[in-house]
C-alpha positions as CSV (number, residue, x, y, z in Angstrom):
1,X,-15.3,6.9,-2.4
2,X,-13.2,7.2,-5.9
3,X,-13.4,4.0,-8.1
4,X,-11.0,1.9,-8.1
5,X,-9.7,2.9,-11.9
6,X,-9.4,6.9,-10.8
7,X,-7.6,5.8,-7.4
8,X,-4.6,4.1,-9.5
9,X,-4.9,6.7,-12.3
10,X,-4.4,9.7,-9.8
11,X,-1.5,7.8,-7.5
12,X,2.2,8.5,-8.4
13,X,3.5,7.1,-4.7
14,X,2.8,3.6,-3.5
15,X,4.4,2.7,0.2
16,X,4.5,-1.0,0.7
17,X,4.1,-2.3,4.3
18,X,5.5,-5.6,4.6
19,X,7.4,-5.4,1.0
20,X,9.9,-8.4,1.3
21,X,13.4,-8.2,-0.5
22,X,12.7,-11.9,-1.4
23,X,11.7,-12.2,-5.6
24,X,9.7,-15.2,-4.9
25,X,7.5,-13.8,-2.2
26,X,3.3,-11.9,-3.0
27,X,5.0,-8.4,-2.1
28,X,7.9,-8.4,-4.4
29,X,6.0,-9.5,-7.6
30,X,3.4,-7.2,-7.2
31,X,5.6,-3.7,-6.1
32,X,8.0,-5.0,-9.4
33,X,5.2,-5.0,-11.5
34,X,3.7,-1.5,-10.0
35,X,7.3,0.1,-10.4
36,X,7.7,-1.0,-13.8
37,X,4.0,0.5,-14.4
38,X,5.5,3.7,-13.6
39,X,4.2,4.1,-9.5
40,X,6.8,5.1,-7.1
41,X,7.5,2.4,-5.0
42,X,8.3,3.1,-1.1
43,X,9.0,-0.5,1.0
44,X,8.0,-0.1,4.5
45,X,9.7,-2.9,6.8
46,X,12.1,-2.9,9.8
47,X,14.2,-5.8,8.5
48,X,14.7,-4.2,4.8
49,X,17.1,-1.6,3.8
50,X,16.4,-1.9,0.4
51,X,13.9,-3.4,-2.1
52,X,14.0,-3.2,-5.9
53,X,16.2,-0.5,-5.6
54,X,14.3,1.8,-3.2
55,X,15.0,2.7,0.4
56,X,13.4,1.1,2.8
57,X,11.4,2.3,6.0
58,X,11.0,1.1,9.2
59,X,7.7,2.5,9.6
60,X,5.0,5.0,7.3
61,X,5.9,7.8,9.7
62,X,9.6,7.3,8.4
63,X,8.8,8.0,5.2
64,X,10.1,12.0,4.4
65,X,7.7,12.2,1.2
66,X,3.7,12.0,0.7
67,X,2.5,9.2,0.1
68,X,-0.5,8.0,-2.1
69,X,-1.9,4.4,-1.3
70,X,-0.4,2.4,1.8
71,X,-0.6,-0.6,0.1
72,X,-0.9,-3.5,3.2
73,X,0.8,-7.2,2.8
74,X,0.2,-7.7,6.2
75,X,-1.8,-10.0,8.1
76,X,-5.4,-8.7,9.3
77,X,-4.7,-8.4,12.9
78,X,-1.6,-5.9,12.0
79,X,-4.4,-3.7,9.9
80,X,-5.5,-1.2,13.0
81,X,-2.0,0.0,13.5
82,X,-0.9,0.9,9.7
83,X,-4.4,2.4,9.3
84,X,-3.9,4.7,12.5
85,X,-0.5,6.0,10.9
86,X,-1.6,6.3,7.5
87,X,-4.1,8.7,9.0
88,X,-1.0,10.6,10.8
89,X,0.8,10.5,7.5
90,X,-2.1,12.2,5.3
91,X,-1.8,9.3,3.0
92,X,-5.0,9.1,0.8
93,X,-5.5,5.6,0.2
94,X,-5.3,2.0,1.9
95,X,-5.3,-0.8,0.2
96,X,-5.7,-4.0,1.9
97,X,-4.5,-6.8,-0.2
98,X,-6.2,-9.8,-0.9
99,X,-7.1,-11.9,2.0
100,X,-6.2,-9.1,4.1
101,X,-9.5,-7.1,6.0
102,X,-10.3,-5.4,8.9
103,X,-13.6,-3.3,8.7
104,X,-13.5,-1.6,12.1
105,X,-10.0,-0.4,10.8
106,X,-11.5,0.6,7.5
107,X,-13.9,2.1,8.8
108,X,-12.1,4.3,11.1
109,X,-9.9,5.1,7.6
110,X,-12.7,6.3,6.3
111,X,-14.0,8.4,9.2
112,X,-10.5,10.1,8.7
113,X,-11.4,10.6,4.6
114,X,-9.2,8.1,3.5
115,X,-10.6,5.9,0.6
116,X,-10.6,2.2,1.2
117,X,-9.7,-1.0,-0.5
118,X,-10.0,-4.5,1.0
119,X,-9.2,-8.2,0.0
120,X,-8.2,-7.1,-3.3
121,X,-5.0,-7.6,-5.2
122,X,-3.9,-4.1,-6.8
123,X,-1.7,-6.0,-9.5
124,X,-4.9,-7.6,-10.7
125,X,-6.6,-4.4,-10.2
126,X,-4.5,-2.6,-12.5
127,X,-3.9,-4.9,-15.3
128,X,-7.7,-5.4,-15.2
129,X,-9.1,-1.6,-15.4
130,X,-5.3,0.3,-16.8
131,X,-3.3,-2.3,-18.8
């Protein structure tokens, strides 16, 4: 697995399942302060059609570019799902955010090659090992 400071130092493309288009929710802050760190940000929810000034996607599979990290502000049970299409996507990374795990899920991830990341906050992450 690739630390933690080489998986944000190599990503350029964040997609955000469960980004919310409302400032005072987790999701918002912490995709802000990753877009203004220079990531592209991607917001992955059905009931967004844009957030911070990015198209949003229903789904990862909408998504028409590669992505880096699937970054998860979802609730655990919802985990098995994104992993299985961020495997279909080619996406390199999940990253479950804090309070968010599943290891059967992250497992399977990493029997796919993906690198895995759970019940951490990437903001915190960041600032700790970049900023």
């Amino acid at each position: 697995m690739a630390s933690i400071a080489e998986i944000l130092r190599q990503a350029r493309t964040i997609a955000v399942v469960g980004l919310s288009g409302k400032p005072w929710r987790p999701s918002y802050g912490v995709a802000g302060y990753l877009q203004r760190a220079g990531y592209r940000i991607i917001p992955v929810n059905p009931n967004e059609s844009e957030v911070l000034g990015e198209k949003a996607y229903p789904s990862l599979e909408a998504i028409p570019e590669r992505v880096d990290i699937v970054n998860v502000f979802r609730r655990s049970e919802f985990v098995p799902e994104i992993v299985e299409a961020a495997i279909r996507i080619g996406a390199r990374v999940v990253w479950l955010q804090e309070g968010v795990r599943h290891d059967e899920a992250a497992e399977k991830a990493r029997q796919a090659g993906l690198d895995v990341i759970q019940d951490r906050c990437i903001l915190k992450e960041h600032r700790r090992l970049l900023s």
